[in-house]
Each structure stands twice: as structure tokens, then as C-alpha cells.
C-alpha positions as CSV (number, residue, x, y, z in Angstrom):
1,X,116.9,107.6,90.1
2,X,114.2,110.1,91.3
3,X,111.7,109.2,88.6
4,X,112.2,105.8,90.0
5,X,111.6,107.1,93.4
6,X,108.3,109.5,92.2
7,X,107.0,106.6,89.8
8,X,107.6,108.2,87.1
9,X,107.2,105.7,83.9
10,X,106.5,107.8,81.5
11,X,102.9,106.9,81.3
12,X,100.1,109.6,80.9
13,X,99.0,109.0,84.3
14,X,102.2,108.8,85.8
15,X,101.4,106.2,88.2
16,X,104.0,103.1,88.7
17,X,101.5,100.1,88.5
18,X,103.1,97.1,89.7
19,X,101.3,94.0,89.8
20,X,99.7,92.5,93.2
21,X,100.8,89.7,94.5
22,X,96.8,87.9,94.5
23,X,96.1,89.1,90.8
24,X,97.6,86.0,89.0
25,X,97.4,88.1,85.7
26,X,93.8,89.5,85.8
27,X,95.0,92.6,85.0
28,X,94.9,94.3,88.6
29,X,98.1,96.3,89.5
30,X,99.0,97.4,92.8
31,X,99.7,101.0,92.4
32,X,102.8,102.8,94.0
33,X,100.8,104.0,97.3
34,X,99.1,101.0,97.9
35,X,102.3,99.3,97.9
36,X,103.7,101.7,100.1
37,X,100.7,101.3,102.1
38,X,101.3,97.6,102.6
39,X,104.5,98.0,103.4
40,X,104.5,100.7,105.8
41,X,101.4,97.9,107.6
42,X,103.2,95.1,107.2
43,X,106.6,97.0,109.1
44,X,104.3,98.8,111.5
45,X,106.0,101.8,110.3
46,X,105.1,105.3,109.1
47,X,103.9,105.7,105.2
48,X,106.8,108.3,104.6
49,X,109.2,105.4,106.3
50,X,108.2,102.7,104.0
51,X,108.3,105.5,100.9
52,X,112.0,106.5,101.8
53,X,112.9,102.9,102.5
54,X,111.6,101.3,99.1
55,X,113.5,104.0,97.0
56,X,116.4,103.9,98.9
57,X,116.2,100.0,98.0
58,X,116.1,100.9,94.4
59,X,118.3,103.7,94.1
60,X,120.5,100.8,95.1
61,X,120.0,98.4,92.9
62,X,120.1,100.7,90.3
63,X,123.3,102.8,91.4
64,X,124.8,98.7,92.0
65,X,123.8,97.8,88.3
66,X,125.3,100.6,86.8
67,X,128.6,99.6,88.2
68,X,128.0,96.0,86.5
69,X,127.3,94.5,90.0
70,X,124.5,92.0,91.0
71,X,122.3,92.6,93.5
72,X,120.8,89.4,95.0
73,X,118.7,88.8,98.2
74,X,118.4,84.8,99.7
75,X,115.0,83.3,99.4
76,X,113.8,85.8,96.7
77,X,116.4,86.7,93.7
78,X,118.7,88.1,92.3
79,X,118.5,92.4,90.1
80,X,121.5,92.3,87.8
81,X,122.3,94.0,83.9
82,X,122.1,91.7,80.8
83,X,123.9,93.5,77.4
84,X,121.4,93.3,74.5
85,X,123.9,93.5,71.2
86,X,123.1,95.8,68.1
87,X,120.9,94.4,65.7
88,X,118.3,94.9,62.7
89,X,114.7,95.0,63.6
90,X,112.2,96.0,61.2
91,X,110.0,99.5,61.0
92,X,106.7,97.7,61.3
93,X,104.8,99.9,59.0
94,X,107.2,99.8,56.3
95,X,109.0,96.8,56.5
96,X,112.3,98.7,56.2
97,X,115.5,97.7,57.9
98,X,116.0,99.4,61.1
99,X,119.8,100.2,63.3
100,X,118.9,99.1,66.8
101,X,121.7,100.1,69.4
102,X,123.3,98.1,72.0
103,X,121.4,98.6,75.2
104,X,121.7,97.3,78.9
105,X,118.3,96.3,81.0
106,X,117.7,95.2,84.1
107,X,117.3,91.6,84.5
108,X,116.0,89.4,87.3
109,X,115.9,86.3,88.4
110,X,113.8,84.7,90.7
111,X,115.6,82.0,93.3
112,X,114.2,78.6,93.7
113,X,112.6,79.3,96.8
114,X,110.6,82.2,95.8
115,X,109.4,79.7,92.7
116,X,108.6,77.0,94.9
117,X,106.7,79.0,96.7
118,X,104.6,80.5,93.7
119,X,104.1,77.2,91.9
């Protein structure tokens, strides 16, 4: 849950892009601090506030999903864990057969009033 919290994904840059609400998939991603800095703006609240309070929100999602529960919040949506089965998938290069194991991911899904208000 920390690398959730430091936006850690991984990446080489280890920055957590996530994408702005205006980019309507040009390609621009609002980074982790300029989220927070919205946030912490939009609050009228500290930067270190809105940090703290945006991982505590996903270190409880997350810790709720692990337990199999949904998380859902009116007017926006709804964080919850969809079971992918084992299957065969296919080694690109070679063409060979491939065991894939089952896996959970996160899943969500967006209420009607956060879609009307997109479309």
C-alpha cells in the first residue's frame, strides 16, 4: 500500500501519471503532485493534508478489496475486484502456448451520474 501512497508504478521515472480531467486523451497526465496540488486548492487545505488524505483513501479501497468488498461512492462509482480465470495466451515471439495464472484486478465502474456528466 505504500508504493501506492509514494507513486510508485514501477516505471523508470517513478512518477504516478494519472490522466487530467481537460486532456480528453491527448496524451497529458496529471502527475501525482499536481493532483495533490489541486486537491489540497480545491479543499483549501495544506499540500501534506491532501497527500495523507488521498492515500489514506486508497489504502482503503485497497485494504476493502482485498477482503472481497466493494467500495462505492454516490454520484461517482463504484472500486471493487473482478477474478480473471487461468488461461492460455500465447509467447508473442514464438507462438508457443503460454500458463497464465488466475489473477484478481481492480475494477471500476463509473455511476450514471458521473457519465452523464462526461458525455
Amino acid at each position: 500500500m505504500d508504493a501506492i501512497r509514494n507513486g510508485c508504478n514501477h516505471s523508470r521515472r517513478g512518477r504516478r501519471a494519472i490522466p487530467s480531467a481537460g486532456s480528453k486523451n491527448k496524451g497529458r497526465f496529471m502527475t501525482k503532485s499536481e493532483l495533490i496540488d489541486a486537491v489540497a486548492s480545491a479543499a483549501n487545505v495544506s499540500k501534506a493534508d491532501a497527500e495523507r488524505t488521498i492515500g489514506a483513501f486508497f489504502d482503503t479501497v485497497v485494504s476493502n478489496a482485498k477482503k472481497g468488498d466493494k467500495v462505492a461512492w454516490p454520484g461517482f462509482g463504484a472500486f471493487s475486484v473482478t477474478k480473471r480465470p487461468a488461461r492460455t495466451g500465447r509467447n508473442p515471439r514464438t507462438g508457443e502456448p503460454v500458463k497464465i495464472k488466475a489473477s484478481n484486478a481492480m475494477k471500476f465502474s463509473a455511476s450514471s451520474t458521473l457519465k452523464s456528466t462526461l458525455n
